[in-house]
C-alpha positions in Angstrom: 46.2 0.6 -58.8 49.9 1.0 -59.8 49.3 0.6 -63.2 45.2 2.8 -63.5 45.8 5.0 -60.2 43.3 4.5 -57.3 40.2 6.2 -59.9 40.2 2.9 -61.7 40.0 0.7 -58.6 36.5 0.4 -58.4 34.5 -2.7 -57.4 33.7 -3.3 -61.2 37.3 -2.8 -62.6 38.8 -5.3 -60.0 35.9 -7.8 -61.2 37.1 -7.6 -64.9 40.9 -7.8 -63.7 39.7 -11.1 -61.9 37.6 -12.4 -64.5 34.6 -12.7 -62.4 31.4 -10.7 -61.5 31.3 -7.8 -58.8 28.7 -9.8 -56.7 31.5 -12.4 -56.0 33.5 -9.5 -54.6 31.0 -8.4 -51.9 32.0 -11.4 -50.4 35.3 -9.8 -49.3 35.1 -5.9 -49.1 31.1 -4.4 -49.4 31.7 -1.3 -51.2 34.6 0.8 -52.9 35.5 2.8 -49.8 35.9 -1.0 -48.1 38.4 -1.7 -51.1 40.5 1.2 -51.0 40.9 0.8 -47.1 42.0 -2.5 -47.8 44.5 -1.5 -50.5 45.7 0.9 -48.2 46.5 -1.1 -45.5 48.3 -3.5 -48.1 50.8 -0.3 -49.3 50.8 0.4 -45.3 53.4 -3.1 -45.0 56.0 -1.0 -46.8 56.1 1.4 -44.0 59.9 1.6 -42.3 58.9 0.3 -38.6 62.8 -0.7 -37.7 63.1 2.3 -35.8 60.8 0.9 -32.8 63.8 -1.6 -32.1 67.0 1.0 -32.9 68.9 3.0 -30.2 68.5 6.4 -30.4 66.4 9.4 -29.1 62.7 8.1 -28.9 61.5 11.2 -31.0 64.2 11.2 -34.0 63.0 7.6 -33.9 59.3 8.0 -34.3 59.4 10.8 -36.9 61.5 8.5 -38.8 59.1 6.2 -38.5 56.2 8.7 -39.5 58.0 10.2 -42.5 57.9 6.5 -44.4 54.3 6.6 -43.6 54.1 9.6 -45.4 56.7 8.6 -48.2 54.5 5.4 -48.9 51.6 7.7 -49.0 53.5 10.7 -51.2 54.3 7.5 -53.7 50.7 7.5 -54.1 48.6 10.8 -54.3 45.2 9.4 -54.9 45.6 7.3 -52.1 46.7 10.3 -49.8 44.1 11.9 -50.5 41.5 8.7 -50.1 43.9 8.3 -46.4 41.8 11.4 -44.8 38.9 9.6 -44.7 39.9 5.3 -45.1 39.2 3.7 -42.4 41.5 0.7 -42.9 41.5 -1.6 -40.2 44.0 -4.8 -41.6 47.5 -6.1 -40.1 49.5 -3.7 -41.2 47.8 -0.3 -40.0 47.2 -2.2 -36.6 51.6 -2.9 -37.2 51.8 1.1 -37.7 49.6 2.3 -34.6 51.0 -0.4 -32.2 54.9 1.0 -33.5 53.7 4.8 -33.0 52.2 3.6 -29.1 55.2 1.6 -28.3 57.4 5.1 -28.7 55.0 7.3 -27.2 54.7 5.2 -24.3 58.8 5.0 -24.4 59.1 8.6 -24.1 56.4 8.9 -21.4 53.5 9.7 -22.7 50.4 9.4 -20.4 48.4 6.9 -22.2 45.4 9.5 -22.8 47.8 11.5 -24.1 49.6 8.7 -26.7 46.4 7.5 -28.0 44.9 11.1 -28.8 48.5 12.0 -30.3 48.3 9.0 -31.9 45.1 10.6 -33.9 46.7 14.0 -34.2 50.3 12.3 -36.1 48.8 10.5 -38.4 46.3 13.1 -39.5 49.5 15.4 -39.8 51.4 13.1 -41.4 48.2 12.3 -44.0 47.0 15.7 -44.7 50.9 16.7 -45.7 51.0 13.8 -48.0 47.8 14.6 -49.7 48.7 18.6 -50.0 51.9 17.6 -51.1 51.4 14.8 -54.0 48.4 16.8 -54.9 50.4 19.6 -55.7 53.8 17.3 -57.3 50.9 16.1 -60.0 49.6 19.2 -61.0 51.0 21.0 -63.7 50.8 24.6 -62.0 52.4 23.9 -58.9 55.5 26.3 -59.7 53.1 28.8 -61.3 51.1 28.8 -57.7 54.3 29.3 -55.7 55.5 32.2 -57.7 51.9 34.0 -57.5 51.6 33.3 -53.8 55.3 34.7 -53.5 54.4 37.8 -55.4 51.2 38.0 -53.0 53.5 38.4 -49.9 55.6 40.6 -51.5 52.9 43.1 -52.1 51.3 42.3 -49.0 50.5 45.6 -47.3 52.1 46.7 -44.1 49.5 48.5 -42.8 47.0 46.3 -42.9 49.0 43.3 -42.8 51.8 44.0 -40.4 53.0 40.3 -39.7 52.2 39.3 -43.2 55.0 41.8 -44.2 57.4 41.4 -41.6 57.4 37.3 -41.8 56.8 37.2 -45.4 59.8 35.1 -46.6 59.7 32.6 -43.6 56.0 31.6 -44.6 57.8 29.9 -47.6 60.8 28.7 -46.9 62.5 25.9 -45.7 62.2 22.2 -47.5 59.0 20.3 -47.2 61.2 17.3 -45.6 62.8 20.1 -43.1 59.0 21.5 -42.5 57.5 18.0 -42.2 60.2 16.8 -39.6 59.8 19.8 -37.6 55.9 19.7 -37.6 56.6 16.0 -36.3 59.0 17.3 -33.3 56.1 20.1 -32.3 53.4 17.2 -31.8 55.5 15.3 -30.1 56.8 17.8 -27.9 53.4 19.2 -27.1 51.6 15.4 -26.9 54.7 14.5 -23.9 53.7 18.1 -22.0 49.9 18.6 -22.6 47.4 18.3 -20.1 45.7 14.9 -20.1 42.3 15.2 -23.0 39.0 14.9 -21.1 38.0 11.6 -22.7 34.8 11.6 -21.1 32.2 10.7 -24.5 30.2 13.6 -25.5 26.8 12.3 -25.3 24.2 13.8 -28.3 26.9 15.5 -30.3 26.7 12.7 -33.3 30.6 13.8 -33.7 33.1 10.9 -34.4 35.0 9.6 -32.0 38.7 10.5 -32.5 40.7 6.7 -31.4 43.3 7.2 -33.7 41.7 4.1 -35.6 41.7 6.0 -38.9 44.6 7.0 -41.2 43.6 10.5 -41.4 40.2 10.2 -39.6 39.7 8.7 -35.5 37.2 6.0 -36.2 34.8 5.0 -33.5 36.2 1.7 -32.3 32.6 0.1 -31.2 30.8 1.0 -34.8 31.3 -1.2 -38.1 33.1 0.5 -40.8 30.7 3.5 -42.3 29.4 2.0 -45.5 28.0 5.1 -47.0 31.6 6.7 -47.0 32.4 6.7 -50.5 36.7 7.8 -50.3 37.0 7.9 -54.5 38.6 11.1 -54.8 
């Protein structure tokens, strides 16, 4: 994957790395999506986790802890992207939730509460890693900014008041100094929110949000969904 990028990581390709045929693989993983979980959860070990045992203010902590999570991820915008939807389920995903839990639970989180903020953090943190490495790879990213600047520039002030007033703040700041604060405003509203009505929705066929996915809740009672294909 380092050396093709996630496209290339295929159930085929890894067969021809290991000199063998892709039946003997199914053994292991059963289909692409399978395998990229998997090599997720691998890149997942480099996530910083020290910051569950460090002193400090239980908040700075965690979003430390959540920005690695998204720098692995940044490293790696194919993966980001395949992160909305993996459903990886090895050591070192269950090493990040049980790190995110142990902070929320420090900073008194009701445990409804920490295990749908859980969810909501991760999704956050994926979905800015995908927009964001998404964006550092193409070729027109400065191009974009500049014609969505122009955009609120002309914006009209009539029709679009707010658009016109706030025009400048809708851009700026850093991504790290957005990212840190979007962190700060989860956490802040996850410790104050009323308790989520966890009672299951019976007939809806929607997916159970546990916070068992990267950038996806997973239902915890249901085997992986084969039929998920995550090549971006």
């Amino acid at each position: 994957m380092r050396a093709e990028g996630l496209e290339r990581v295929t159930m085929r390709r890894l067969a021809q790395e290991l000199d063998t045929g892709p039946a003997s693989l199914y053994v292991y993983v059963r289909n692409t999506a399978e395998l990229h979980a998997a090599v997720l959860d691998e890149l997942l070990g480099e996530v910083d986790l020290s910051p569950v045992r460090s002193a400090g203010d239980w908040r700075d902590r965690l979003a430390r802890l959540l920005t690695s999570y998204v720098e692995v991820l940044f490293e790696h915008p194919a993966l980001a992207r395949s992160a909305l939807v993996a459903r990886p389920s090895g050591e070192h995903y269950l090493d990040l939730v049980e790190a995110v839990l142990a902070l929320l639970a420090e900073g008194g989180a009701a445990p409804e509460r920490a295990a749908w903020g859980l969810d909501l953090l991760l999704q956050y943190g994926t979905a800015t890693a995908a927009e964001h490495s998404t964006r550092a790879e193409s070729a027109d990213a400065q191009r974009d900014r500049e014609a969505l600047t122009a955009v609120l520039d002309n914006s009209s002030p009539d029709r679009h008041p707010q658009i016109t007033a706030l025009g400048p703040d809708l851009i700026a700041g850093a991504g790290e100094a957005r990212l840190a604060w979007g962190f700060q405003v989860l956490l802040s509203g996850i410790v104050t929110a009323p308790d989520p009505d966890t009672t299951p929705a019976a007939g809806t066929g929607a997916d159970a949000g546990t916070g068992a996915g990267a950038g996806a809740g997973a239902d915890k009672n249901s085997a992986p969904d084969t039929a998920t294909d995550t090549t971006p």
